[in-house]
N, C-alpha and C positions, 0 to 999 in steps of 0.2 A: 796310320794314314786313314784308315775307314772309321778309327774310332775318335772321338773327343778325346783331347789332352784329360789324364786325370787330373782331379781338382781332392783340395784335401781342407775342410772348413776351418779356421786357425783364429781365436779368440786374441787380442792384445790389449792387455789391464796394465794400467799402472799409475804413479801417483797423479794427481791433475797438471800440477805444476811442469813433469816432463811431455804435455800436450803437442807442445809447440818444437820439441826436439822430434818426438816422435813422427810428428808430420815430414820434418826432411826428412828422415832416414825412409820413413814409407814411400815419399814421393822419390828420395834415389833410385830406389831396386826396382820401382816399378814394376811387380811383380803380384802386387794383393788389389783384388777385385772388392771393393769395400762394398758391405750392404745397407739399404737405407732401413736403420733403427726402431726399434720401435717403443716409445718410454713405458718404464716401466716402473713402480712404486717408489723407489730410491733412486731409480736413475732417471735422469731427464735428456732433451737433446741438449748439447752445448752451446755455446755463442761463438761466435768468430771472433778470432785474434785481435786483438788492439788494431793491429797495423792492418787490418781488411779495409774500413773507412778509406782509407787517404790513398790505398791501391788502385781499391774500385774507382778514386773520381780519377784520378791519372791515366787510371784504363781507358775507364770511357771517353775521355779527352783525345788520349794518343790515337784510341780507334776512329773516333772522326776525323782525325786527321786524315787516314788513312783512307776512310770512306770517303771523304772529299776529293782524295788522291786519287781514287778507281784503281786503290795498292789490290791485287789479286794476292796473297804469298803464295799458293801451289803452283804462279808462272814464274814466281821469281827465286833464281838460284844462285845462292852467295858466293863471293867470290872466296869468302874469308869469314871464319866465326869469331866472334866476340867474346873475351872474358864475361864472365859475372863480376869480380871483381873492376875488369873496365865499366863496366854498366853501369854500376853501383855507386863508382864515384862519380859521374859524371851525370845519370839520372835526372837532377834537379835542374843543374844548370840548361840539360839539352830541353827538359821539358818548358821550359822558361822561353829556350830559342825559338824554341816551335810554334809557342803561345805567341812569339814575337811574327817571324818570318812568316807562317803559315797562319796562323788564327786569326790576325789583323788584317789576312788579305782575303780570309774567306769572308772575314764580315762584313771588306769591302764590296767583294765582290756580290753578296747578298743585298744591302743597300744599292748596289748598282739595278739587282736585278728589281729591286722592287720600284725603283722608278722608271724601268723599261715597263713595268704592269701599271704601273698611271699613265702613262705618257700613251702606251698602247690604248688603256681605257676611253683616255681625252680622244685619241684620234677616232677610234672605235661612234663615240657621241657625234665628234663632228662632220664625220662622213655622211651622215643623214641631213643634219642642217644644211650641208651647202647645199646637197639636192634641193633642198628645200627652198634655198634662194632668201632668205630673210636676213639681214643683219642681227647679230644678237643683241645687240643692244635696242632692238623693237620687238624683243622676246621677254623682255622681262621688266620689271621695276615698274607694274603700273599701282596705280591708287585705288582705284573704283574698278577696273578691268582686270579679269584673269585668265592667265595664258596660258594653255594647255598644251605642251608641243610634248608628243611621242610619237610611238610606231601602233598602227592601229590595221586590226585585219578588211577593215574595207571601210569605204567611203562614209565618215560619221552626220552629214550634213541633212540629210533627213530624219535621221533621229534627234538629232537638234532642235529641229523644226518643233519639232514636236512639245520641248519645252518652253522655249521663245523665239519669236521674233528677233533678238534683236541679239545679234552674232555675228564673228566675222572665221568664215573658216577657211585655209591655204592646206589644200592636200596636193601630193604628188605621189606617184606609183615608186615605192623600192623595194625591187623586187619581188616577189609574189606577197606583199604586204603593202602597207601606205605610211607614209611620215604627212603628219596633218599636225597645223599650229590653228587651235582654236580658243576665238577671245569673248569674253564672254564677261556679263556685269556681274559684281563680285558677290550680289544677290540669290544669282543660276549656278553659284561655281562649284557648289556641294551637289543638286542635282544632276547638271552636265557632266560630273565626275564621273557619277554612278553609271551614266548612259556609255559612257565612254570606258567602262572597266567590262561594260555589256559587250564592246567589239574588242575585247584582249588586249586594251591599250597597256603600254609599256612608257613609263617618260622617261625623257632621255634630259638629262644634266643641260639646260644651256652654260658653257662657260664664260669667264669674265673675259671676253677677249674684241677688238673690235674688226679685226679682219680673218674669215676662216682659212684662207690661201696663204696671209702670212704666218698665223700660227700653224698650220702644216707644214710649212718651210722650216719653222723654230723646230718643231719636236722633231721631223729628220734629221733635224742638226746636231740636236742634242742627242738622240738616240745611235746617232755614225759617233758620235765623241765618246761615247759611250760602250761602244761596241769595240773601240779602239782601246779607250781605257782598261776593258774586261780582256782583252786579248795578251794587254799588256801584262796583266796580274796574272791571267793564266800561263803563258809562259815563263813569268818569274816562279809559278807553283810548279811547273815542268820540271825545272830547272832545278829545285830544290828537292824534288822528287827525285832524280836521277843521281843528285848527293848522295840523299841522308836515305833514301828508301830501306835501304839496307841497317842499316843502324837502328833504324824507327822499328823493324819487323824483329830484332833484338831486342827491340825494348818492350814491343809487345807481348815478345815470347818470354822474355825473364820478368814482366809484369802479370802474366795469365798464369804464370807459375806461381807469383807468390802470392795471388789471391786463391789459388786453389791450395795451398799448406795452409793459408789464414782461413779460410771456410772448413778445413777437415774436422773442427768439432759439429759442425751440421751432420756429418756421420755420424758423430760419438753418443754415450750416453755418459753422462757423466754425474757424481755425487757431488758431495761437497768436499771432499779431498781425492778422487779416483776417478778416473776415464777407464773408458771401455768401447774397444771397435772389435765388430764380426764381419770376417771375410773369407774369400776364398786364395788359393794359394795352389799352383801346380808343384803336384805332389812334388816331382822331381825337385824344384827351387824352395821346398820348404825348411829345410835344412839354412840352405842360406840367409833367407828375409830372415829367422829366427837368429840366426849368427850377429847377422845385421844391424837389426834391432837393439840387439840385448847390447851388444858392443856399444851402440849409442848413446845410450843410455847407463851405462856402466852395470849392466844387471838389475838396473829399478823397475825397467818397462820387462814384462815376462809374454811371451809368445808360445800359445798352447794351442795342440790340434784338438777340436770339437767332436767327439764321438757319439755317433747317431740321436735323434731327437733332430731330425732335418727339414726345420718348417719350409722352407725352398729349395727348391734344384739348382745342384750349382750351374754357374754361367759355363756358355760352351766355349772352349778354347780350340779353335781350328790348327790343326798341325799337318802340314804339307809340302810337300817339294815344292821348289820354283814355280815348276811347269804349272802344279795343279792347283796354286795358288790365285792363279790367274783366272782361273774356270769356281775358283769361291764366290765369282760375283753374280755368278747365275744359279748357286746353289742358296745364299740369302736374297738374294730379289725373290727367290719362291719361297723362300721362310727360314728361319735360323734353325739348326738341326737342336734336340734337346740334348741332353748332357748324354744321354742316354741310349741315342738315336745312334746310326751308323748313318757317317757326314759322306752324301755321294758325291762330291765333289771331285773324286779319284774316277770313280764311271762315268761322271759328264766330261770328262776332262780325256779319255779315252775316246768314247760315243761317238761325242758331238763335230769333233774332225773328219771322223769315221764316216759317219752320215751326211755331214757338208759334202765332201767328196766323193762319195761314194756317188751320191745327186749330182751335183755340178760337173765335176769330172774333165776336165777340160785344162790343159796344158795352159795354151794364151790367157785363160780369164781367172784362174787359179792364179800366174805369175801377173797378171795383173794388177791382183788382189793383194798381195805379199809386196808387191812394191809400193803399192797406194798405201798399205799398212805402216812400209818403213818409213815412208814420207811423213806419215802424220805423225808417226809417233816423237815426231823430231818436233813439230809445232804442237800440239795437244800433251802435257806435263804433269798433265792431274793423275794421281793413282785410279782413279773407272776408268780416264780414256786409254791411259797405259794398258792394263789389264784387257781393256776390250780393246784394243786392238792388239796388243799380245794374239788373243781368240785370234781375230780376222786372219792374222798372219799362219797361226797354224794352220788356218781350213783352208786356207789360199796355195798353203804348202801340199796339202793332204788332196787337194785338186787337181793339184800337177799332177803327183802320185799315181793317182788312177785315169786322169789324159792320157796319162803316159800306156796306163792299162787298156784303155780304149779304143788307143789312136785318137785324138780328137784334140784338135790345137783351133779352138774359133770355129769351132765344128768338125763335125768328118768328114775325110777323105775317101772313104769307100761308103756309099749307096745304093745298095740295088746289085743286079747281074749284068753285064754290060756296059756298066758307065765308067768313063776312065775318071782318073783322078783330077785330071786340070779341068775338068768338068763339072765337076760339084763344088772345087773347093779352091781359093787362089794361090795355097799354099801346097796343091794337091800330089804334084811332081819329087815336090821336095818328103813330100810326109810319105808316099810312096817309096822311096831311099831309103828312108828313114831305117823302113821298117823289114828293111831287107833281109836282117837276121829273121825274121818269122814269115818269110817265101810272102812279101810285101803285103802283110797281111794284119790288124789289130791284136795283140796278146788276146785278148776279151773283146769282141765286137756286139755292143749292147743294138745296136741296130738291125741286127738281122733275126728274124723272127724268134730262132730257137734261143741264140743269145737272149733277146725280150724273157724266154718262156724260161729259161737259166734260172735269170737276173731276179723273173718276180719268185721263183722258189727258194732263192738265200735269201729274200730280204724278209720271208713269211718264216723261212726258218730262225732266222735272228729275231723276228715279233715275237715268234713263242719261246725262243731262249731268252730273251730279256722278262716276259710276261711271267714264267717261271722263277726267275731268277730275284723278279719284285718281292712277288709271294717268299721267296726263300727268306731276303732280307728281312722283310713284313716279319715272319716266324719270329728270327733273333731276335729281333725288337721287341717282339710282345713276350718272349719268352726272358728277358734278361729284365723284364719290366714288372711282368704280372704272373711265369711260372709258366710250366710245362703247358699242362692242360686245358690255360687260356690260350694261350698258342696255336694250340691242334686247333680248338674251334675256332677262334679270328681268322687265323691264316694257314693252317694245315690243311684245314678242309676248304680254301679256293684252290694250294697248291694241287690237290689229288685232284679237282673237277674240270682245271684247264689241264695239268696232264693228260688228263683223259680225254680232253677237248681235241689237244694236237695229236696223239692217237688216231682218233677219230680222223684228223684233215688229213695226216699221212697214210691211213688208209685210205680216204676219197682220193687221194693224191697214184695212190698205188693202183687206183682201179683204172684211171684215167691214162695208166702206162706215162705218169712223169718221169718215175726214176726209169724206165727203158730210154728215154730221152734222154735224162741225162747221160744214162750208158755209153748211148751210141755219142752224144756230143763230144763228151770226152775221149774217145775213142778216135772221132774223127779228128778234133781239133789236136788235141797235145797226143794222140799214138799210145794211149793208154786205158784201160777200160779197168773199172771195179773186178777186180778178184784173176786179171790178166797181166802177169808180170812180166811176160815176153812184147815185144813189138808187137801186134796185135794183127797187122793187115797180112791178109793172104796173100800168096804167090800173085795171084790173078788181079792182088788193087783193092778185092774187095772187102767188107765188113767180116767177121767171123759171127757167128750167131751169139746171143747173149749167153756165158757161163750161167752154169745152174750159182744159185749164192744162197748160203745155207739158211735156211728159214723163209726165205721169201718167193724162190723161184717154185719151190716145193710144195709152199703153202700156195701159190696162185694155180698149181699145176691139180692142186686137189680141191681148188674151187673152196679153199678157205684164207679171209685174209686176217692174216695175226694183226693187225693193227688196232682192227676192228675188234679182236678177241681181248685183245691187251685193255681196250678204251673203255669195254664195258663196265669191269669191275670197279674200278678206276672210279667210275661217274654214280654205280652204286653205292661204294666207299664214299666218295663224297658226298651224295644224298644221305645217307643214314646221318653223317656227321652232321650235318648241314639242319638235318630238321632237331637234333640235339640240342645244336646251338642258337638255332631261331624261334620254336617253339615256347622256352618258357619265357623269351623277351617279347614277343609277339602276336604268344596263340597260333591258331588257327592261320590267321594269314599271316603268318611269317614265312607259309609254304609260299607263299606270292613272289617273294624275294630269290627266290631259285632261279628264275628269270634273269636273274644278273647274269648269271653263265653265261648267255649269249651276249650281252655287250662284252665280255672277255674276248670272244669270237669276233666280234666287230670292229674289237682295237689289235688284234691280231691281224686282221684285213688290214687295218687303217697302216701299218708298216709298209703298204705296196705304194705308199706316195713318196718313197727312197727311190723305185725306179719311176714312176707315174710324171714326180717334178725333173729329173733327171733326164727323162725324155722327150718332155716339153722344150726344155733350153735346145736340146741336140737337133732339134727339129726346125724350131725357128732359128738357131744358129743355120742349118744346112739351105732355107729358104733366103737368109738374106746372102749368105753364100752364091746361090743359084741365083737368084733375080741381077745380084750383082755382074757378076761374070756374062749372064745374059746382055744385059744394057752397057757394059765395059769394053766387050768385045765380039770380032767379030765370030762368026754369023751374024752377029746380032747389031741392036740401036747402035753401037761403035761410039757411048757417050761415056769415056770413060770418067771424066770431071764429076757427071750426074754418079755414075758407081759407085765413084769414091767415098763419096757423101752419103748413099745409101747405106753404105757397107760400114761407114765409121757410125753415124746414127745408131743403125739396127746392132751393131753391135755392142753400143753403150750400152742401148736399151737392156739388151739382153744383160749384160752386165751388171747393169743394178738388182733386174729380174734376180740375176745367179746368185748373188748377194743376198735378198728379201725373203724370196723363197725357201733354200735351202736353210737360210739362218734360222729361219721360224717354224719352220718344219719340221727341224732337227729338235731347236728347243722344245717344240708341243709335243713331240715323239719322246723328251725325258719325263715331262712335267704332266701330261695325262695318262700315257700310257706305261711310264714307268713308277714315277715316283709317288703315285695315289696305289702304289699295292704296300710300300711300304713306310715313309715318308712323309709324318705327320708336321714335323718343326713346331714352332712355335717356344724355340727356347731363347736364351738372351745370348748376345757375345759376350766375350767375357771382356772386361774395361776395368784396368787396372789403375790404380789412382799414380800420375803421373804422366807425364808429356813427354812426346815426339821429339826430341831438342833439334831444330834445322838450322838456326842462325845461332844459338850459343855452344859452346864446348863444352861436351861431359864434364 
């Protein structure tokens, strides 16, 4: 699960002539990641198949069809699949019908649209002229006079002037420009031009028409017939679409198949009597594809594993449960792991519900989340939106989870000393029952101070066991890559210097008497204390004093803190290493780079935004809570209409917030602070030659 499928390199040679057989049998088993070739003295790449030509124009045919249809296949789910053999005989004639039914109406409908873009143009021209008020037929056809009618950015009649006397000009204002017809002796008509190209003039087509109102009349007319006509052809395309859609995505699919067997010499190298493909092969199925093969072929085509001399890495092949299958789409949006890499797709796939919820935390918006989830995944079909909202649904689940830990259902019920439940919250009566099994009280109540001060020391201690835990992975990585002793210094020596880091903050932490806080928290809350295995409270109600606990009450009692003792060597160690492995790459100032330790420190912080966002929602869930209840009822405004409205508002609001936040928070928490300690990617998936079959039968 954390590692790449193994892959095992596998050569397939054999005579040219069985090219064409070898291609089905590799595209059955769909099981070999073919590599792209590279020629070489004797061998060349190949040609495609006779039969590629006449595929590819049928393809591309059937595909516009489909593209004219607005056919989607990943919304469309068959009722029933197709022989090959049905396909096969039937192909010519259905492509034939289609060219008929469908192809004849698209090119109707195209000729339609193109005289809806003249008709629009004509109208576009004469909308200016009528401003204008001039018949067209005194706009054009003269002898000795030339008529200049267009759209000019302001009044041209003075720069007229300028040329001659002897002009006649009609301007009118259209809009923040001018439509101006000016006539001019055919002597002026080259200069006038000029003047007139000087105010931005545009001319506008006079047409052959003699009334502008009537032919506005005509082209609405013809443009509604037209409009009717197009309506008509498009629901005959409807129509036909709701037939054949299904048979047509059959015929794409066993058309996309057979131009990919006809193109598989574009992989090959081949001679003048011998092919030759290199590819990959999970180990486990190489036995098979070999069986396969060679069966096909009757033992002419031979199938052999490639032993080392490995100019590329083979492709990665992800192997995963269900569950964490669904979390691979946020481990390749940050980059494809290498053959070689450990695939975290198994610890985001744990994490990231983990950290949604942990934040969010809230019963109502958690179950809100999970049900928005189910709904969509009923309308949205595509494998990302399934997958992502698979995600949504778990952290909506994993939200409840810790609501449930909280108390908190559209916010809390308990705030503050004094305040009763119907008072903060409108479900507060009920959530107080609830919680009757824990003397009406939250399992974990993250709002009250010490809970806060709990909350922020697990979420700092899961920073430095994840921060640790990078580096470890980091190590294997570099160790299964490049050997032991690259290792130590890539990544042994940051594991030793944030070990020594979190040392160090459990010491700060120890001096600050956090863990006597937690002592006593636990103590109070659940009746249990570190190293106290009886009930714990006195006759009298009260606290018992903290047990001595071996190494640390003893150390703090002698005015020494082991944490402190433990961190230092720790960060020696890692210095000595540190300048080993900096130095000959950098000199001198590679001591500069040391400095990075403390951004380690930084992203160790940066994990206290698990309660920081967390807190945020609970807060303004308990405000629009409060404001509500205040203006709903009485004491108060007694507007309960305006509440309701309040309360559903604020609480989308916050809804989307739980959503946005949490979501992005969680992923920046794998993606910077985890997955840059180990986590390079940059390798390929692995892509076997062969197809998905949805609408034909294996």
């Amino acid at each position: 699960m954390l590692k790449p499928v193994k892959m095992v390199k596998v050569s397939v040679v054999g005579p040219k002539e069985y090219l064409a057989t070898t291609s089905e049998a590799l595209h059955r088993v769909h099981a070999v990641h073919i590599e792209d070739p590279t020629e070489e003295e004797y061998f060349k790449l190949g040609e495609p198949l006779e039969k590629a030509s006449a595929v590819s124009r049928s393809l591309v045919l059937l595909r516009s069809y489909l593209a004219h249809l607005k056919v989607d296949p990943e919304k469309i789910f068959p009722k029933r699949r197709y022989k090959v053999s049905e396909i096969e005989a039937e192909i010519q004639n259905k492509l034939d019908y289609f060219q008929q039914e469908i192809g004849e109406r698209i090119e109707k409908l195209r000729k339609l649209g193109d005289t809806v873009k003249t008709l629009d143009e004509e109208l576009a021209a004469i909308e200016p002229l009528k401003v204008l008020g001039i018949p067209p037929k005194l706009l054009k056809d003269y002898k000795s006079v030339k008529c200049f009618v267009g759209i000019v950015k302001e009044d041209p009649t003075s720069r007229i002037q300028e040329i001659t006397r002897e002009f006649e000009v009609f301007v009118k204002s259209y809009g923040k420009e001018f439509i101006a017809a000016v006539f001019v002796r055919i002597e002026q008509a080259e200069e006038v031009f000029r003047a007139l190209q000087e105010l931005g003039y545009k001319e506008i087509p006079v047409p052959d028409i003699e009334d502008y109102d009537a032919r506005i009349k005509e082209i609405e007319a013809e443009k509604a017939s037209i409009a009717e006509e197009t309506k008509r052809l498009e629901a005959e395309l409807e129509e036909i679409k709701r037939r054949e859609v299904e048979y047509m995505l059959a015929m794409e699919e066993y058309l996309s198949i057979e131009l990919d067997k006809a193109e598989l010499p574009l992989k090959s190298l081949v001679s003048k009597y011998a092919f030759m493909i290199v590819g990959y092969v999970p180990a486990k199925q190489y036995e098979k594809v070999k069986a396969e093969i060679e069966s096909a072929t009757n033992g002419r085509v031979i199938v052999e594993r490639v032993e080392g001399g490995e100019e590329s890495e083979p492709p990665t092949m992800l192997a995963n449960p269900a569950y964490v299958r669904d979390f691979e789409l946020f481990t390749t949006t940050y980059a494809t792991p290498k053959y070689t890499e450990i695939d975290p797709s198994v610890i985001i796939a744990i994490f990231f519900p983990l950290f949604f919820g942990l934040m969010l935390g809230d019963i109502g918006y958690g179950g809100l989340i999970a049900l928005i989830s189910l709904y969509l995944k009923t309308k949205f079909k595509t494998e990302g939106w399934q997958k992502l909202l698979n995600i949504a649904l778990y952290s909506g689940l994993a939200s409840v989870f810790f609501g449930f830990i909280y108390g908190e259902c559209f916010g809390p019920f308990v705030v503050g000393e004094g305040t009763k439940p119907s008072e903060v919250h409108f479900l507060g009566d009920l959530m107080y029952s609830f919680y009757a099994f824990n003397h009406h009280h939250p399992i974990f109540d993250r709002v009250e101070a010490m809970g806060v001060k709990v909350l922020l020391f697990v979420v700092l201690a899961i920073g430095m066991i994840k921060m640790l835990w990078g580096f470890a992975l980091g190590f294997y990585n570099v160790y299964k890559e490049h050997g032991f002793a690259e290792a130590v210094l890539e990544k042994g020596c940051w594991f030793l210097g944030v070990l020594g880091l979190v040392f160090a903050i459990l010491g700060f932490c120890y001096n600050l008497g956090v863990f006597a806080d937690l002592y006593e928290f636990t103590l109070h809350h659940y009746g249990v204390g570190i190293g106290i295995p009886e009930k714990p409270l006195l006759p009298d109600g009260t606290l018992p004093p903290p047990l001595p606990i071996p190494g640390l009450v003893e150390g703090w009692q002698a005015g020494v803190n082991i944490y402190y003792m433990a961190s230092l060597p720790l960060i020696i160690i890692w210095f000595i290493i540190f300048l080993k492995a900096e130095i000959p790459k950098m000199g001198p100032f590679g001591v500069i780079m040391g400095v990075e330790l403390l951004t380690w420190f930084g992203q160790i912080i940066s994990y206290a935004r698990l309660l920081a966002i967390g807190l945020s929602s609970v807060y303004i869930a308990f405000v629009i809570n409060y404001l509500g209840l205040k203006i709903g009822l009485p004491p108060g405004m007694q507007l309960l209409p305006l509440a309701i409205i309040i309360m559903l508002l604020g609480h989308a609001v916050n809804l989307i917030l739980g959503i946005l936040d949490p979501g992005l928070q969680a992923l920046r928490l794998h993606y910077v602070e985890f997955f840059t300690k180990f986590f390079e990617g940059g390798g390929r998936l692995f892509k076997p030659f062969g197809r998905r079959k949805r609408f034909i039968e294996e």
